[in-house]
Each structure stands twice: as structure tokens, then as C-alpha cells.
C-alpha positions as CSV (number, residue, x, y, z in Angstrom):
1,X,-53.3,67.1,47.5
2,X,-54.3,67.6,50.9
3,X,-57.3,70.1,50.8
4,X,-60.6,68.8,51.5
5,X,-62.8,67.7,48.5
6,X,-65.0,70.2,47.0
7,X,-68.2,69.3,44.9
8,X,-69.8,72.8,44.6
9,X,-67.9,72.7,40.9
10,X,-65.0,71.3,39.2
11,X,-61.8,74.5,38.0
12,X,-59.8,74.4,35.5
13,X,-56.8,75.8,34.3
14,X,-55.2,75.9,30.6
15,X,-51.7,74.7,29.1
16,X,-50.6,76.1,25.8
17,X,-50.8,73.5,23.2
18,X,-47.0,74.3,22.2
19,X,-46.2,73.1,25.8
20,X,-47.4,69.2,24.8
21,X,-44.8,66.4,24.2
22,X,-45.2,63.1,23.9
23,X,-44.2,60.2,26.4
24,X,-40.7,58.9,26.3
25,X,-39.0,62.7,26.2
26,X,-36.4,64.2,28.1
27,X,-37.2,67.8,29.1
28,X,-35.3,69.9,31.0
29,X,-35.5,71.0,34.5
30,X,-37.5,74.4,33.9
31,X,-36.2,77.7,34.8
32,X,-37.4,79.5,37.9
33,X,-38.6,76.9,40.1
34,X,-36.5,74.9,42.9
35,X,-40.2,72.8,43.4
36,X,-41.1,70.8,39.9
37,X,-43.9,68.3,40.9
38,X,-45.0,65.3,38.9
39,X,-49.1,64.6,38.7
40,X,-50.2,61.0,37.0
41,X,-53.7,62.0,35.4
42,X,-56.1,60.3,33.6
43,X,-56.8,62.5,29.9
44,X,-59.7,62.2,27.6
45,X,-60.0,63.3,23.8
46,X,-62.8,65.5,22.8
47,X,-63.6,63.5,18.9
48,X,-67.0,65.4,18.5
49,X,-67.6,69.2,18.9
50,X,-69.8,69.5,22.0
51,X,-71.6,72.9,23.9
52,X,-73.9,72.4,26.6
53,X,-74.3,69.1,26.5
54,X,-76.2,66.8,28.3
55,X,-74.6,63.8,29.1
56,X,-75.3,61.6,26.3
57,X,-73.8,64.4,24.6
58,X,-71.0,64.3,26.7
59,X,-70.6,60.7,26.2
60,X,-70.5,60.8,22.7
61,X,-68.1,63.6,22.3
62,X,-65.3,61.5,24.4
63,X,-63.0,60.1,21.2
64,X,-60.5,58.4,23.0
65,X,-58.3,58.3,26.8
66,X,-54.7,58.3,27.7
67,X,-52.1,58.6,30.4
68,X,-50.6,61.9,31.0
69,X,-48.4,64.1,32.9
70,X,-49.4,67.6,34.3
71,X,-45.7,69.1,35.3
72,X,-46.3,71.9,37.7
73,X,-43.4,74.6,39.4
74,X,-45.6,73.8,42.7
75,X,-43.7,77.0,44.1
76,X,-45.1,79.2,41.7
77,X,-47.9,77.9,41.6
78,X,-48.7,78.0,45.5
79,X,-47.4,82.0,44.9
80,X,-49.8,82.9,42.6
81,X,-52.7,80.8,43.9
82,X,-52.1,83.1,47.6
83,X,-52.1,86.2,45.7
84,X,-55.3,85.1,43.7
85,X,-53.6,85.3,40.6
86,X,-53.8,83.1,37.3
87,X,-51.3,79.9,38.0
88,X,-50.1,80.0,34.2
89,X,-46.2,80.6,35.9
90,X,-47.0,77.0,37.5
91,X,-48.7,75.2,34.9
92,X,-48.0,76.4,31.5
93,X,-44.8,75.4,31.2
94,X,-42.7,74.1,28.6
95,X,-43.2,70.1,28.2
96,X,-45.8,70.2,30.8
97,X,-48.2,68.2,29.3
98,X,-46.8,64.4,28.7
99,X,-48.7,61.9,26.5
100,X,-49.2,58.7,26.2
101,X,-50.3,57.4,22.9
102,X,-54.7,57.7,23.1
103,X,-56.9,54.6,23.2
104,X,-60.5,54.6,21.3
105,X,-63.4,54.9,23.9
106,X,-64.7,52.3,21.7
107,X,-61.9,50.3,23.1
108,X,-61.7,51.3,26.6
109,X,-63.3,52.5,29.4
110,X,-62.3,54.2,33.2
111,X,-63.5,51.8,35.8
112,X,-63.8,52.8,39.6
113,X,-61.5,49.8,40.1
114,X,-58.6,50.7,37.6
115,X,-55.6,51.9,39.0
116,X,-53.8,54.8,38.5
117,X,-50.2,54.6,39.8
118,X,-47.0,56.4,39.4
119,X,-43.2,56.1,40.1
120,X,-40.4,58.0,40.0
121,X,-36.8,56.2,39.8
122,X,-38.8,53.1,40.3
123,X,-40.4,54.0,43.8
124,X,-44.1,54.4,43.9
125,X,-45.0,57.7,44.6
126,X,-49.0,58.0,43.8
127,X,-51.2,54.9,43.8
128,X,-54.5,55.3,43.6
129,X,-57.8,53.7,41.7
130,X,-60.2,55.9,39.3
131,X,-63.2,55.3,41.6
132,X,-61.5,58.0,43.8
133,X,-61.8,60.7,40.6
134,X,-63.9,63.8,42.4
135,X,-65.7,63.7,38.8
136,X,-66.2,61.3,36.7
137,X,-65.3,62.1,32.6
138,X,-68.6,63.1,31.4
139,X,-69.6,65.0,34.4
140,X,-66.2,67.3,33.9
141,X,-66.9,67.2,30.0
142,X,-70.7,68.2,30.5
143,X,-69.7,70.5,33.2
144,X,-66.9,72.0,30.8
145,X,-69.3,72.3,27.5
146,X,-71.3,75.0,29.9
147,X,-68.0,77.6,29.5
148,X,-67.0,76.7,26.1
149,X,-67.1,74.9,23.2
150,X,-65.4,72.2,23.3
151,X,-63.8,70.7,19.6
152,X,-62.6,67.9,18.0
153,X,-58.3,67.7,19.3
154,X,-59.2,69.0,22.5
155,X,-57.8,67.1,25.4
156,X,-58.9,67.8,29.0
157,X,-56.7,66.0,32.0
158,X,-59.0,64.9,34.8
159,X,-56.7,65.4,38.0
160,X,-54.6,63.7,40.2
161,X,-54.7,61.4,43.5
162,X,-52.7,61.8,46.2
163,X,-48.7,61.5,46.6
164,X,-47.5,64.5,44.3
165,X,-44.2,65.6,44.8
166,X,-40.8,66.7,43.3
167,X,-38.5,65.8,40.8
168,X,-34.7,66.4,40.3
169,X,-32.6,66.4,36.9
170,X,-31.8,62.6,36.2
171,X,-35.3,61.4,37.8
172,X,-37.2,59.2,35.4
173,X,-41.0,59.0,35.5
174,X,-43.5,56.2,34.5
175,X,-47.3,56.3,35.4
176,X,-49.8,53.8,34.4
177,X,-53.2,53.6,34.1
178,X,-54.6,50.0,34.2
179,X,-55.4,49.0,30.3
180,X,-53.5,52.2,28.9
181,X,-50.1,52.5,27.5
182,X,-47.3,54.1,30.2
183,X,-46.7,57.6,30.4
184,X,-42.5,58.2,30.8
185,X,-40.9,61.4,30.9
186,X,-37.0,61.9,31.6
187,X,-35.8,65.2,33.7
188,X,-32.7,66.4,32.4
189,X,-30.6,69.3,33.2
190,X,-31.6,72.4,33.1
191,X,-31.4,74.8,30.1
């Protein structure tokens, strides 16, 4: 997203469970933002409780991966990041969190060489591979496990490569992730 990579630690922020929706919805354009940015992420499924793990631990506690969405008002977001405030304006909001239906870790893998790819309207707007993830799913889990504990249902999104950008009412979304079912996501009017 333009800032130079940082490995001193991954951050994290939350999204409000009520605030999932599953792939294939229409949600409308949110209120109080003129700057609603798409980002195609890669999500895993905590199946196992876990708290400062190792990475075998980790490991073990991954259940299953999908395709998601993390919908941000970028504007607010960037507002509240200068001030040093929380970003919840910019990422918790309503239908924010698109998923795609979760595939068993027993059934599927990321590989450096998968690629991650998403297109808005039918243009390609991020394409990327999985080998260019700043950290890898059990580091972030492991890393994770040392704040909280982390329980069965819990699902973590990973972050997002390069070519962000906005949406508009009418603009239809579909990422992919290579061996995962499509993520979609339909902006309608606002409310």
C-alpha cells in the first residue's frame, strides 16, 4: 500500500462480527465516506483454541482458509491513523468483512506461488502471489496467540498486496485465491 515493509511486528485491527457477510451480497455504499477501498486478503480459521503457541501449535490450530474482503472508508481511516486514533470509523463497518465459503487445511494449503488476484468490473486491480505475504499464517497466528487467546470461530485476514483502491455503487467485485472458491461482493446504493 505504498509504505515500506516493516518486520519489527505484525498490527492488527478488529471488525465486529455483526459486520461479516458472506460472498455473493450486495451491500450498500456506507455512509460517511466519499473513499470505499476494496482489499483481496487471504483469511484463516482458528479450529483449535490456541495461547502462546509455538508454531506447531499454531499449525494445528489453523482449521481451515478462505478468500475475503476487508472494505475500508480509506478516508477515515487515513484521518484517524494521522491523529493516532483507533481506525474502527475505517474498518468496522457494516458488511466489511466478505467471505468466501472456508476450505479444510487438511485440504489446502498457501503456497509462495499461488496467486492472489482481484477485479473490479472485470479489470484487474490487485494481482499478486502469496509468497509476497510480509508473514506467513502461523507466524501471524503464533504472533497473535502472544495478545490473546485465540478460539475455535475466530477468523484472522492476513493483508493485502498492492493495487487497493475505490469502488462506486454498481461496481462488482470478485477476488480469487488460486485453489479457493471466489470472493464477490456487489456495491449498491447507498442507504
Amino acid at each position: 500500500m505504498g509504505n515500506s515493509v516493516d518486520r519489527e511486528a505484525p498490527f492488527y485491527f478488529t471488525k465486529s462480527p455483526a459486520n461479516a457477510t458472506l460472498s455473493g451480497t450486495t451491500a450498500p455504499y456506507p455512509p460517511g465516506t466519499d473513499d470505499y477501498h476494496h482489499e483481496m486478503e487471504l483469511t484463516l480459521a482458528i479450529g483449535a483454541e490456541v495461547f502462546r503457541g509455538n508454531t506447531e501449535a499454531a499449525q494445528a490450530a489453523i482449521f481451515g482458509y478462505c478468500c475475503a474482503l476487508d472494505m475500508t472508508r480509506r478516508d477515515l481511516q487515513i484521518r484517524e491513523r494521522q491523529k493516532q486514533r483507533p481506525w474502527d470509523l475505517g474498518k468496522d463497518v457494516e458488511n466489511s468483512a466478505v467471505f468466501a465459503p472456508l476450505r479444510r487445511a487438511t485440504d489446502w494449503q498457501p503456497q509462495a506461488g499461488s496467486r492472489i488476484h482481484l477485479s473490479v468490473n472485470g479489470d484487474v486491480r490487485q494481482d499478486a502471489t502469496l509468497g509476497e505475504m510480509v508473514w506467513s499464517t502461523v507466524e501471524i497466528v503464533q504472533h497473535l496467540s502472544g495478545f490473546y487467546h485465540l478460539r475455535p470461530g475466530d477468523l484472522v485476514l492476513t493483508g493485502t498486496p498492492a493495487g487497493v483502491g475505490a469502488v462506486q455503487p454498481g461496481d462488482r467485485i470478485e477476488g480469487g485465491i488460486d485453489g479457493l472458491d471466489p470472493v464477490q461482493l456487489v456495491i449498491g446504493a447507498p442507504e
